[in-house]
mmCIF file as gemmi writes it, N, C-alpha and C atoms, coordinates in Angstrom:
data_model
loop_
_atom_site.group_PDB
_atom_site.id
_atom_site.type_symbol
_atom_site.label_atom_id
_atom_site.label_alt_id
_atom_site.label_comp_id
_atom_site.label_asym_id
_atom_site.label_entity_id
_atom_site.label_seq_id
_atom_site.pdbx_PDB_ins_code
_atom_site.Cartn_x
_atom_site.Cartn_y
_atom_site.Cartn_z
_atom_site.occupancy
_atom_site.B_iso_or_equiv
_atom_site.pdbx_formal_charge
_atom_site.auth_seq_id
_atom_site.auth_asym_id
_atom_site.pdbx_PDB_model_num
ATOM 1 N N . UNK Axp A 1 ? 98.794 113.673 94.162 1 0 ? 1 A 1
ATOM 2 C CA . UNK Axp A 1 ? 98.881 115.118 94.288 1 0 ? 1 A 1
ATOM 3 C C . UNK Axp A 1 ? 100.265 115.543 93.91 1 0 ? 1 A 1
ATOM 4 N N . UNK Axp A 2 ? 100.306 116.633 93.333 1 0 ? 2 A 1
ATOM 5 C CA . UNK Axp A 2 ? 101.907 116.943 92.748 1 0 ? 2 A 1
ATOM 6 C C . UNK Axp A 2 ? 102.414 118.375 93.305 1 0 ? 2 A 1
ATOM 7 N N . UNK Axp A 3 ? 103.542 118.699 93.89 1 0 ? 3 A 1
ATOM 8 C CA . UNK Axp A 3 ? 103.777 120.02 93.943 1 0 ? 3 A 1
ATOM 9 C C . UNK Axp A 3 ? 104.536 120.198 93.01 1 0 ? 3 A 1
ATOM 10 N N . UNK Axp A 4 ? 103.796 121.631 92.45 1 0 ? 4 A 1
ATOM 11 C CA . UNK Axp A 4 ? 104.058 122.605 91.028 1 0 ? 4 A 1
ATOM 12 C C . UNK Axp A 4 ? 105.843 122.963 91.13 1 0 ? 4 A 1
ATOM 13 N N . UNK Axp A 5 ? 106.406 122.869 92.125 1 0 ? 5 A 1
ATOM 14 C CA . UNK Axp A 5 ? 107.902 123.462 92.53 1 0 ? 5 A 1
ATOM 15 C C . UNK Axp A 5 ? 109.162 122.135 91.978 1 0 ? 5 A 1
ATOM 16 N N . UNK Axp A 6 ? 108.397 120.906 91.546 1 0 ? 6 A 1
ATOM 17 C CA . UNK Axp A 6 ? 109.733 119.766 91.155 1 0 ? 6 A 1
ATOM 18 C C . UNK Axp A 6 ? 109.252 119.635 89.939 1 0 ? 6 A 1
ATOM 19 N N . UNK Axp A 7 ? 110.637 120.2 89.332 1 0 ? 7 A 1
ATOM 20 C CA . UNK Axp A 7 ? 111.04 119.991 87.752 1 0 ? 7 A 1
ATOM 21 C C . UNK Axp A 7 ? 111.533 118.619 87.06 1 0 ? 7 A 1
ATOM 22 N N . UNK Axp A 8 ? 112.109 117.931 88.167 1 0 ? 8 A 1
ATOM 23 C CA . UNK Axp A 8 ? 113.101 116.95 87.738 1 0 ? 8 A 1
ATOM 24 C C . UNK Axp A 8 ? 112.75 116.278 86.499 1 0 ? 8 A 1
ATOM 25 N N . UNK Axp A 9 ? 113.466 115.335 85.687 1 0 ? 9 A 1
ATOM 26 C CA . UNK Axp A 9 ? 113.459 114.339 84.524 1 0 ? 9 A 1
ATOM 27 C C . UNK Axp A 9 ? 112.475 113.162 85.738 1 0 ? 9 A 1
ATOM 28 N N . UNK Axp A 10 ? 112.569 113.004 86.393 1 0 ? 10 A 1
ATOM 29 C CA . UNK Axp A 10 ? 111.412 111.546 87.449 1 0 ? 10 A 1
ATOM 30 C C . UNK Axp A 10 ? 110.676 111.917 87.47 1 0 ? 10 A 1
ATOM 31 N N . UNK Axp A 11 ? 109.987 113.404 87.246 1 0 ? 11 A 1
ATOM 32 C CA . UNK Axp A 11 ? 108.737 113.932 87.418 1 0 ? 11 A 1
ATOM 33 C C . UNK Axp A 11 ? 107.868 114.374 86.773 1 0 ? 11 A 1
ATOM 34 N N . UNK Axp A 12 ? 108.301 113.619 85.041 1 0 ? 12 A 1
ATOM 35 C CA . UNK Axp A 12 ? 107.657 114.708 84.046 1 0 ? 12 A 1
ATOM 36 C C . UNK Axp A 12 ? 106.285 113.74 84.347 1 0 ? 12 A 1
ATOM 37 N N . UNK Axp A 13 ? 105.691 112.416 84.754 1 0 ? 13 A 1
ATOM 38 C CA . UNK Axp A 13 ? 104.449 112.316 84.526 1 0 ? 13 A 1
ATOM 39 C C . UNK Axp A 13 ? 103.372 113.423 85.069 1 0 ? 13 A 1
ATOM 40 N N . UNK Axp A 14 ? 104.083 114.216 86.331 1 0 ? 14 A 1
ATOM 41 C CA . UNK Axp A 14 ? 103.194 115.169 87.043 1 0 ? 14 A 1
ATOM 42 C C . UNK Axp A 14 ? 102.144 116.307 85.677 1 0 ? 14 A 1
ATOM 43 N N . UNK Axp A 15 ? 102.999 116.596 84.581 1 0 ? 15 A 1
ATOM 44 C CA . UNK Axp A 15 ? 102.574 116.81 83.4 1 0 ? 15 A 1
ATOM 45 C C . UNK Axp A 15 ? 101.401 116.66 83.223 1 0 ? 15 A 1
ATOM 46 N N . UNK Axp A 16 ? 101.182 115.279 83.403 1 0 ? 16 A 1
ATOM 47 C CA . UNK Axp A 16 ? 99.841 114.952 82.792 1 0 ? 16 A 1
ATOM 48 C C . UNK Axp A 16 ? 98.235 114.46 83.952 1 0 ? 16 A 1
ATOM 49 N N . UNK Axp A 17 ? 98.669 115.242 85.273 1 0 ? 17 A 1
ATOM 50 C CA . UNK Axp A 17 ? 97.533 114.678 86.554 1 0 ? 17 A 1
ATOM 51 C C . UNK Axp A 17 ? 96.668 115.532 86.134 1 0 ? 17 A 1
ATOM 52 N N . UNK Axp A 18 ? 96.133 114.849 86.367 1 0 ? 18 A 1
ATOM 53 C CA . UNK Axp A 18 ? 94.471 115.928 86.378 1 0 ? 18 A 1
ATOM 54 C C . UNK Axp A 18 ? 94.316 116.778 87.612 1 0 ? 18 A 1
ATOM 55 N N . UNK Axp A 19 ? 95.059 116.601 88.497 1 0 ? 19 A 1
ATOM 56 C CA . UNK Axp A 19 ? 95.17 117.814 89.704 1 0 ? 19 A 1
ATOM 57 C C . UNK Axp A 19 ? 95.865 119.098 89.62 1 0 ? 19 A 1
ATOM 58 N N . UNK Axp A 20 ? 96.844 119.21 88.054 1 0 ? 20 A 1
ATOM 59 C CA . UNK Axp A 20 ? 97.552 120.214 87.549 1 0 ? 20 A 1
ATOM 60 C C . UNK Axp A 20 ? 96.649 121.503 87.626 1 0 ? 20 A 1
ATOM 61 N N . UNK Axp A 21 ? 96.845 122.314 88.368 1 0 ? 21 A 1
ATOM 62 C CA . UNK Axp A 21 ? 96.03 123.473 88.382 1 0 ? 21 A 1
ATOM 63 C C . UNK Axp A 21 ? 95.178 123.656 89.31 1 0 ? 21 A 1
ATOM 64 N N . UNK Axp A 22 ? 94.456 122.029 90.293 1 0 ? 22 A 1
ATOM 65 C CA . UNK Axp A 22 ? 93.736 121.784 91.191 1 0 ? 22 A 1
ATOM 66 C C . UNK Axp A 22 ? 94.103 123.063 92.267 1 0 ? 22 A 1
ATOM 67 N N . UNK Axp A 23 ? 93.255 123.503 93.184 1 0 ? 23 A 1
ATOM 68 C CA . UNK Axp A 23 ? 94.092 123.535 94.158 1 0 ? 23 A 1
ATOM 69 C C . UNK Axp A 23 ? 93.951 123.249 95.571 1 0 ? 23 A 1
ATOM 70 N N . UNK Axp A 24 ? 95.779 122.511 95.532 1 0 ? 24 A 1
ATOM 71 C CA . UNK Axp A 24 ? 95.917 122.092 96.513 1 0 ? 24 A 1
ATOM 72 C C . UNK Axp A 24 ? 95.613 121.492 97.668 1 0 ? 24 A 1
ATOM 73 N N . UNK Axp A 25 ? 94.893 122.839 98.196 1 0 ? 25 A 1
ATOM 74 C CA . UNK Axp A 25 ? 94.668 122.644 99.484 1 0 ? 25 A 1
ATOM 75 C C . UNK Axp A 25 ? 93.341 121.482 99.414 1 0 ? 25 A 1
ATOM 76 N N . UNK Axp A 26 ? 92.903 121.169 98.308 1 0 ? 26 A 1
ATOM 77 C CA . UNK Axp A 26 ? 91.576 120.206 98.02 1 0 ? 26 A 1
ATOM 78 C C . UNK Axp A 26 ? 92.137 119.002 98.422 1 0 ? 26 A 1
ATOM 79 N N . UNK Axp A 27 ? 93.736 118.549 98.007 1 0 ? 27 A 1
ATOM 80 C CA . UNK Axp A 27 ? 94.373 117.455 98.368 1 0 ? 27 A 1
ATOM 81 C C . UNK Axp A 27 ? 94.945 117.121 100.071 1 0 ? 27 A 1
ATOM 82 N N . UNK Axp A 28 ? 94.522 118.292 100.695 1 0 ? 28 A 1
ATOM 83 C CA . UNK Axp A 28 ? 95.144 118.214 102.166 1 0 ? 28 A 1
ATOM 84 C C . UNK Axp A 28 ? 94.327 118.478 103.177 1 0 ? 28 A 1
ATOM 85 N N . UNK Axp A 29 ? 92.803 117.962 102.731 1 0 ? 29 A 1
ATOM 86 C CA . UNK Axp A 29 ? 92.08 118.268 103.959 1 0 ? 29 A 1
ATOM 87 C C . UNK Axp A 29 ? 92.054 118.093 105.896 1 0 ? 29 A 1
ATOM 88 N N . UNK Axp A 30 ? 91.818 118.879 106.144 1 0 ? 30 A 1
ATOM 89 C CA . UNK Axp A 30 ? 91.702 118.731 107.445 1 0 ? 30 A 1
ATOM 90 C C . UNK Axp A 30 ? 91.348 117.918 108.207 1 0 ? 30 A 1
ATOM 91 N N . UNK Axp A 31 ? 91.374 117.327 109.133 1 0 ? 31 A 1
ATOM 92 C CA . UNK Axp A 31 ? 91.228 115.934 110.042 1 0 ? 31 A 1
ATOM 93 C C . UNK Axp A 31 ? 90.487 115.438 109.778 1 0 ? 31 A 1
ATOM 94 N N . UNK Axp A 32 ? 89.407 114.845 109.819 1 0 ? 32 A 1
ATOM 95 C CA . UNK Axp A 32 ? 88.231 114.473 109.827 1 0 ? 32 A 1
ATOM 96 C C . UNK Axp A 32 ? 87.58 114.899 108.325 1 0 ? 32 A 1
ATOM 97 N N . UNK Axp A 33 ? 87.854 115.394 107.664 1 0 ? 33 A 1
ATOM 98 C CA . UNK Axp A 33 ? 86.962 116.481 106.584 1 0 ? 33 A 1
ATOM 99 C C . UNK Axp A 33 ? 87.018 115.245 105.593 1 0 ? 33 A 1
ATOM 100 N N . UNK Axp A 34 ? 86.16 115.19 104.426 1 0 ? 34 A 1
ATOM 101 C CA . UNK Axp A 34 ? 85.981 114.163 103.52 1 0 ? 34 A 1
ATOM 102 C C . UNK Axp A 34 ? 87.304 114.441 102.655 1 0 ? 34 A 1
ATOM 103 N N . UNK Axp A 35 ? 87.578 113.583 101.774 1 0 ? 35 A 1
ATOM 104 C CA . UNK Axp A 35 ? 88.489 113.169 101.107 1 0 ? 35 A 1
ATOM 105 C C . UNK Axp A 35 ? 87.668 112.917 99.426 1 0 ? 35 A 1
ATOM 106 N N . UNK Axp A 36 ? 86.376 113.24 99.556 1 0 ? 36 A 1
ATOM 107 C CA . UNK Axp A 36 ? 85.633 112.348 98.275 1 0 ? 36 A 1
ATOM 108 C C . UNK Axp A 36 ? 86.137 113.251 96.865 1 0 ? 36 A 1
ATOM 109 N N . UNK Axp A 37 ? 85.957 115.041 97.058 1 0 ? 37 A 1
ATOM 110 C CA . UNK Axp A 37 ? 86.109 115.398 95.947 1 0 ? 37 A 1
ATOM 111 C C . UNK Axp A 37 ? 87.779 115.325 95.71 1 0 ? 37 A 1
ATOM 112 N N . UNK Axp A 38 ? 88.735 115.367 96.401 1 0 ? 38 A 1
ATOM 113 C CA . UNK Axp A 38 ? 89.927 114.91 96.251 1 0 ? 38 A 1
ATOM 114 C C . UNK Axp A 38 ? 90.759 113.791 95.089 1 0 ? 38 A 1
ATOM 115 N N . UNK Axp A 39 ? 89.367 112.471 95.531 1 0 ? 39 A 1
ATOM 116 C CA . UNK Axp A 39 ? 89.966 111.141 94.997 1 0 ? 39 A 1
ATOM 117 C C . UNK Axp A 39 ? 89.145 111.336 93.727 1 0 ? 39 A 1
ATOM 118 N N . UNK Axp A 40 ? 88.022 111.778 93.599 1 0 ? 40 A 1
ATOM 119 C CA . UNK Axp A 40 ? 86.888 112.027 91.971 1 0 ? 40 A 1
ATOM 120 C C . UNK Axp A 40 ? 88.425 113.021 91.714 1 0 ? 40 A 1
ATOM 121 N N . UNK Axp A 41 ? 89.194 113.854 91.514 1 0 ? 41 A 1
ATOM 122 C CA . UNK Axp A 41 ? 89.862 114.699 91.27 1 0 ? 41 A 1
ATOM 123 C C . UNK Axp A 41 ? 91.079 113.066 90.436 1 0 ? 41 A 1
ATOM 124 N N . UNK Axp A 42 ? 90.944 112.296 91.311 1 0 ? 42 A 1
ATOM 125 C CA . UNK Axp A 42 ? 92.505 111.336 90.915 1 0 ? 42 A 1
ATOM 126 C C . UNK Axp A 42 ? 91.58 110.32 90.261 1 0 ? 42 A 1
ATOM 127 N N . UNK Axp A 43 ? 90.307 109.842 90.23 1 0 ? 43 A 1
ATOM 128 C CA . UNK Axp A 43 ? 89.906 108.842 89.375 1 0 ? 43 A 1
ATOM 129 C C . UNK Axp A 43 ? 89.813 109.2 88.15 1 0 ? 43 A 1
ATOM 130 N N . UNK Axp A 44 ? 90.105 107.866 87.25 1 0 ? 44 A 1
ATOM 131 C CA . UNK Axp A 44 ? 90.342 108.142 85.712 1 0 ? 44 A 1
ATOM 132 C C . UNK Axp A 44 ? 91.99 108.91 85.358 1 0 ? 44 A 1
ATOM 133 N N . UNK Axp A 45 ? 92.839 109.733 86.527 1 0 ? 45 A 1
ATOM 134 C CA . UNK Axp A 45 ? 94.018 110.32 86.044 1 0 ? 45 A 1
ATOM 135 C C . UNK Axp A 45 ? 94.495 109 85.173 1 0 ? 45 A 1
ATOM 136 N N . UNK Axp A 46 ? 95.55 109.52 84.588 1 0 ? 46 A 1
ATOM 137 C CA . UNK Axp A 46 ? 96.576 108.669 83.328 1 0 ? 46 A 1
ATOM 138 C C . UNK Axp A 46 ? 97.307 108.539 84.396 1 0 ? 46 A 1
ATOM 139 N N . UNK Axp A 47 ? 97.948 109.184 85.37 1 0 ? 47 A 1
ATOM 140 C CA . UNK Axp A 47 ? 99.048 109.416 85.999 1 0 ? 47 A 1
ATOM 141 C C . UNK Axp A 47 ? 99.032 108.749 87.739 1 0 ? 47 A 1
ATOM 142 N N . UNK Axp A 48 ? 97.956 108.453 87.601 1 0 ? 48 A 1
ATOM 143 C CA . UNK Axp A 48 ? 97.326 107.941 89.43 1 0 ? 48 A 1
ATOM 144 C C . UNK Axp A 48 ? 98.149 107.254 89.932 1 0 ? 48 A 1
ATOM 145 N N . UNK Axp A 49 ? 98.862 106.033 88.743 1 0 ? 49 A 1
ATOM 146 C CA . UNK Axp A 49 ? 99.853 105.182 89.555 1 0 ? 49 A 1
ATOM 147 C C . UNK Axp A 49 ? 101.194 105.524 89.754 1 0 ? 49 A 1
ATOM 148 N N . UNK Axp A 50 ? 101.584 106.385 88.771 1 0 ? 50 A 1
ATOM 149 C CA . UNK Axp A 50 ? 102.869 107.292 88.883 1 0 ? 50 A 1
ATOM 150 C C . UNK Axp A 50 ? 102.494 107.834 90.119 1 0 ? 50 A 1
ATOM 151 N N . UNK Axp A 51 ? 102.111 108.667 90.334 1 0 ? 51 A 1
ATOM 152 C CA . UNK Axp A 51 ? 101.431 110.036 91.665 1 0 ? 51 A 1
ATOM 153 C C . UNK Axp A 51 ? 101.673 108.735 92.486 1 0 ? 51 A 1
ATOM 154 N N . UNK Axp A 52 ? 100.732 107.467 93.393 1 0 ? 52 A 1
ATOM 155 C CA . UNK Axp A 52 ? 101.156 107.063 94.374 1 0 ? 52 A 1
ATOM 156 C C . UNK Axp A 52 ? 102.154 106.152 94.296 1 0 ? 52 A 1
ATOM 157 N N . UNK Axp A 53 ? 102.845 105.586 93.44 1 0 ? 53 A 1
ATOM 158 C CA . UNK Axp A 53 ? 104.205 105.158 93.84 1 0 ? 53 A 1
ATOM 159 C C . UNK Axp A 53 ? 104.872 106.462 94.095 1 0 ? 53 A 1
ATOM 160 N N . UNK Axp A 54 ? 104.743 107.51 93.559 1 0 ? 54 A 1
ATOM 161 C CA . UNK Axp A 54 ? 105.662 108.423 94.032 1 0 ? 54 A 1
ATOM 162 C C . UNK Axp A 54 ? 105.69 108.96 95.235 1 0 ? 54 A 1
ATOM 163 N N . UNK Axp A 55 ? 104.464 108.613 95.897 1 0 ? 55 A 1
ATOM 164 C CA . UNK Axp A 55 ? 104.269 109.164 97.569 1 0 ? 55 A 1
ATOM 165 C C . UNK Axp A 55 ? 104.937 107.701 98.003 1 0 ? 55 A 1
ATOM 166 N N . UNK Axp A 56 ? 104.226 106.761 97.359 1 0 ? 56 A 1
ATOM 167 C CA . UNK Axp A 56 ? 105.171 105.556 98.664 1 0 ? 56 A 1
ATOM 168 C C . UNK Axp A 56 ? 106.754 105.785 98.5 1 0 ? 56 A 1
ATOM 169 N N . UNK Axp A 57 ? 107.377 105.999 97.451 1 0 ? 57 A 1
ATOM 170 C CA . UNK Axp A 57 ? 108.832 105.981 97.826 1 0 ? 57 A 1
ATOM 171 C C . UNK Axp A 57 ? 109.241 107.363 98.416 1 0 ? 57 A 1
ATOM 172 N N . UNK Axp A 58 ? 108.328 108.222 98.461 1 0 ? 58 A 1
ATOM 173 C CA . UNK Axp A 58 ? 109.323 109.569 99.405 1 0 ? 58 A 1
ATOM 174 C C . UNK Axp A 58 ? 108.622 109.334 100.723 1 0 ? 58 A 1
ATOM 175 N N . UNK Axp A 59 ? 107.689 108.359 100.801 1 0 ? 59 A 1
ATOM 176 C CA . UNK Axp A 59 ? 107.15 108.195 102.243 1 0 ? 59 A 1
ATOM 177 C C . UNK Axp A 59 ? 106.554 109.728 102.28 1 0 ? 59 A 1
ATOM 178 N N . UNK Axp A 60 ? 105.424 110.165 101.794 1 0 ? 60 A 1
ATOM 179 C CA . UNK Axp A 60 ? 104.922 110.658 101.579 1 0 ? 60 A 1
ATOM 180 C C . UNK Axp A 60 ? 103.199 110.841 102.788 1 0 ? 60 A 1
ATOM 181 N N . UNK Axp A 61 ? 103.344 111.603 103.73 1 0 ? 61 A 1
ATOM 182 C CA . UNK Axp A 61 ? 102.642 110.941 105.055 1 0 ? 61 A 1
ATOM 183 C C . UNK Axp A 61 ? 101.447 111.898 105.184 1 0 ? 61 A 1
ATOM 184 N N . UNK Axp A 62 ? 101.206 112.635 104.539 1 0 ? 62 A 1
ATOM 185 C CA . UNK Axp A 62 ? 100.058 113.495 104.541 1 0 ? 62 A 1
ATOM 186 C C . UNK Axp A 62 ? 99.534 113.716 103.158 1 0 ? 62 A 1
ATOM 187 N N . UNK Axp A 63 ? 98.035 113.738 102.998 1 0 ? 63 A 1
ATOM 188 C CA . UNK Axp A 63 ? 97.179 114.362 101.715 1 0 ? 63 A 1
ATOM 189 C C . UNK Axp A 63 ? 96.944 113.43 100.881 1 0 ? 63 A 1
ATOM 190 N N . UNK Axp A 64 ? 96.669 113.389 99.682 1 0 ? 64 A 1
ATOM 191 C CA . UNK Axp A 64 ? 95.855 112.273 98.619 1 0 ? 64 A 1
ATOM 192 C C . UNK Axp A 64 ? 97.036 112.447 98.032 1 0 ? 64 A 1
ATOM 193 N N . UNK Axp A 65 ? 97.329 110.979 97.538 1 0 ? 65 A 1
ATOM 194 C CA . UNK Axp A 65 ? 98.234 110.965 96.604 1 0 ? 65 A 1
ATOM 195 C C . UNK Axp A 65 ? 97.975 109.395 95.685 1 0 ? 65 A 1
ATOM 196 N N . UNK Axp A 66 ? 97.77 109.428 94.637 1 0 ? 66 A 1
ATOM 197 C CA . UNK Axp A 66 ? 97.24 108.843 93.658 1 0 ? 66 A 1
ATOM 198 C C . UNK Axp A 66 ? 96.21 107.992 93.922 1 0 ? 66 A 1
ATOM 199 N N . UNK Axp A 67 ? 94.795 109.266 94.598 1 0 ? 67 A 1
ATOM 200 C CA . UNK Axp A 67 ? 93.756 108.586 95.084 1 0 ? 67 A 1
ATOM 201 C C . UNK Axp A 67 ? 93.227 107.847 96.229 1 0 ? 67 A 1
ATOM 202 N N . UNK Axp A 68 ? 94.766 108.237 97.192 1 0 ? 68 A 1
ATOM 203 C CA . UNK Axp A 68 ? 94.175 107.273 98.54 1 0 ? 68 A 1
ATOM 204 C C . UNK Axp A 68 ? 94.8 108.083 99.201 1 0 ? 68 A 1
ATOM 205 N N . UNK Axp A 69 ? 94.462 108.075 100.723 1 0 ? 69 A 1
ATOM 206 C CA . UNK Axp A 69 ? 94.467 108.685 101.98 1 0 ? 69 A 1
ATOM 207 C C . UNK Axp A 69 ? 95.796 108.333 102.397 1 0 ? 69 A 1
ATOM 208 N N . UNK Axp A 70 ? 96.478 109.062 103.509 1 0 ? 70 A 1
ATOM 209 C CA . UNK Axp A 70 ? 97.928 108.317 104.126 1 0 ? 70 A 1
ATOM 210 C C . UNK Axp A 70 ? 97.266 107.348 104.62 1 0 ? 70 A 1
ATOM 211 N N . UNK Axp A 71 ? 96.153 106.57 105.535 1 0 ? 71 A 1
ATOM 212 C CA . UNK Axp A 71 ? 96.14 105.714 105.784 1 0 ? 71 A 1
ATOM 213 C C . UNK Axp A 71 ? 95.753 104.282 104.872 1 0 ? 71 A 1
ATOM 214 N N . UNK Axp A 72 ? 95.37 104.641 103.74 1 0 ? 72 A 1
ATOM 215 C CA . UNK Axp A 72 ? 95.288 103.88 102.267 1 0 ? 72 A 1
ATOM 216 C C . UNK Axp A 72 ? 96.805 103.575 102.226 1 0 ? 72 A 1
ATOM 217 N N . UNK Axp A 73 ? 97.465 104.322 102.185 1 0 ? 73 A 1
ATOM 218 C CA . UNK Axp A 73 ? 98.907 103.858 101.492 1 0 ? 73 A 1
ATOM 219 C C . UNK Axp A 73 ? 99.853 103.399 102.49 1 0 ? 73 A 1
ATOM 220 N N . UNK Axp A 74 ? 99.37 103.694 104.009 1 0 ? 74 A 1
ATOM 221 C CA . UNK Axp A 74 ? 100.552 102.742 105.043 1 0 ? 74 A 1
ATOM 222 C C . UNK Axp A 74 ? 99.773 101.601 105.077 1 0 ? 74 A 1
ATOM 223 N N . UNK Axp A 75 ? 98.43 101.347 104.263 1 0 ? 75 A 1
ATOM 224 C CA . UNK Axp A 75 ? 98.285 99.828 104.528 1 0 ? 75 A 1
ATOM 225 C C . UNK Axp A 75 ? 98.758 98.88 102.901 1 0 ? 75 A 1
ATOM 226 N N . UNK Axp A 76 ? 99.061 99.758 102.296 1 0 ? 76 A 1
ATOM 227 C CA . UNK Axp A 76 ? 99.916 99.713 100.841 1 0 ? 76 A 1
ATOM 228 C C . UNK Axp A 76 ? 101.313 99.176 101.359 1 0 ? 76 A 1
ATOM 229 N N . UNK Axp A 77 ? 102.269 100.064 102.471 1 0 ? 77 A 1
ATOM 230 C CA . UNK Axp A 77 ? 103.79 99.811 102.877 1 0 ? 77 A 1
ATOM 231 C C . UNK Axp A 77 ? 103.223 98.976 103.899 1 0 ? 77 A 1
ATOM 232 N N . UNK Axp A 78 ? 102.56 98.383 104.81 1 0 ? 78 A 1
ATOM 233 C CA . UNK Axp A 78 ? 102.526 97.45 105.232 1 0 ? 78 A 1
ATOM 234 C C . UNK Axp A 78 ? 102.845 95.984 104.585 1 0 ? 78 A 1
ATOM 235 N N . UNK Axp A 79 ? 101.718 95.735 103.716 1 0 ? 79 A 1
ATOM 236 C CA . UNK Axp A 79 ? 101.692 95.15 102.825 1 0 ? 79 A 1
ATOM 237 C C . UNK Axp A 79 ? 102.837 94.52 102.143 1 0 ? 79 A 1
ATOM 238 N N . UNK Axp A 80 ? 103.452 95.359 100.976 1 0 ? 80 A 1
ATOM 239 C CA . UNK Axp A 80 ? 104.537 95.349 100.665 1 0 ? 80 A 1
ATOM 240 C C . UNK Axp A 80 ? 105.612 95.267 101.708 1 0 ? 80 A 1
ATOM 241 N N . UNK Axp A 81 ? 106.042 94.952 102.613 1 0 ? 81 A 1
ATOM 242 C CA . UNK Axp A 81 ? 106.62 95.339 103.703 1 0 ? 81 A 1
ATOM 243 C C . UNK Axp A 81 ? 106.876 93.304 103.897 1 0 ? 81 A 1
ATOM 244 N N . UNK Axp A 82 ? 105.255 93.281 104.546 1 0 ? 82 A 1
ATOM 245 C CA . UNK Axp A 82 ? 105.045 91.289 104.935 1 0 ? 82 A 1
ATOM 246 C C . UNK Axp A 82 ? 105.053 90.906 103.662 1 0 ? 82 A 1
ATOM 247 N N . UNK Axp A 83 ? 105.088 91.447 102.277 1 0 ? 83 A 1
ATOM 248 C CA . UNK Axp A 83 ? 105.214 90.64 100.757 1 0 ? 83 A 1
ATOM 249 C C . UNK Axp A 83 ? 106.773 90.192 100.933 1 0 ? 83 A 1
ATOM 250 N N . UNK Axp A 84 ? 107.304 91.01 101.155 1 0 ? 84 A 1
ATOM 251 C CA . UNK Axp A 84 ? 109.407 91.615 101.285 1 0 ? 84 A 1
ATOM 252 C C . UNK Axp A 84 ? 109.904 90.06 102.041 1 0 ? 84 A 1
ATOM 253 N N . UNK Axp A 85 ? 109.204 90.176 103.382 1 0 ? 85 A 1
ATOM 254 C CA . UNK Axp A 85 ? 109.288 89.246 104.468 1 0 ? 85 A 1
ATOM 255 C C . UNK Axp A 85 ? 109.238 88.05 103.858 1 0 ? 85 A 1
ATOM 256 N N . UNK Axp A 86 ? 108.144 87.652 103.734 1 0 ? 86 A 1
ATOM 257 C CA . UNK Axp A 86 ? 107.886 86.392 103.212 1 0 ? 86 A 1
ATOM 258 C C . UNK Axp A 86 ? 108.56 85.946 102.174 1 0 ? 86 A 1
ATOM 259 N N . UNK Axp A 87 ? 109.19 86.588 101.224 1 0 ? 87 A 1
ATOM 260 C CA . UNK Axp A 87 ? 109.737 85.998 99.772 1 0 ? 87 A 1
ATOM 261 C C . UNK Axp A 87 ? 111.235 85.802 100.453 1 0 ? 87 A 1
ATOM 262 N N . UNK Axp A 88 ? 111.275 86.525 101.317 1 0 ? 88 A 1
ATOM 263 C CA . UNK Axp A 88 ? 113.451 86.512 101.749 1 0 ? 88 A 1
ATOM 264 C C . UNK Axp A 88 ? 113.246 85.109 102.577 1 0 ? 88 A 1
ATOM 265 N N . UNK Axp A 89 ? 111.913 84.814 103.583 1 0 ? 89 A 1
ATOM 266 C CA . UNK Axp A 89 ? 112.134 83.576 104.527 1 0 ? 89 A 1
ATOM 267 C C . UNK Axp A 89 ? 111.89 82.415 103.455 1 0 ? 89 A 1
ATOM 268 N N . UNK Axp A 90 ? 111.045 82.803 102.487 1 0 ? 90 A 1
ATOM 269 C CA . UNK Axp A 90 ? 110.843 81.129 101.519 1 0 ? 90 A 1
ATOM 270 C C . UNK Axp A 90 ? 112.012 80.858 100.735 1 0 ? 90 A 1
């Protein structure tokens, strides 16, 4: 998911999501509420893997972001987290 308000040179892939124009609020559903037309919104993007590395490094804790749920992607920084661990103890 991209907000329309960051210009930066790190952000030109936002350019090319297929959520450009979406709106929004489709990416931030409410508690419980489905998530399905959200992620059909991020499948097939060019840009899906740009979009969620870009939520994992701002720690990015609410809404769809390159197709997965916040709880999709803290089991992403988990992950990566015991990958980190393990390569510094071997």
């Amino acid at each position: 998911m991209l907000h329309a308000t960051e210009t930066t040179a790190e952000t030109t892939w936002q350019d090319y999501a297929n959520c450009l124009g979406v709106d929004p609020d489709l990416f931030f559903p409410e508690r419980g509420a489905s998530t399905r037309e959200a992620k059909e919104v991020c499948r097939g993007c060019v840009v899906r893997e740009d979009c969620l590395e870009f939520a994992l490094a701002n720690g990015e804790k609410f809404g769809i972001w390159g197709g997965m749920s916040e709880r999709e992607r803290r089991r992403i920084r988990r992950a990566r987290a015991m990958a980190r661990r393990a390569a510094a103890t071997a």
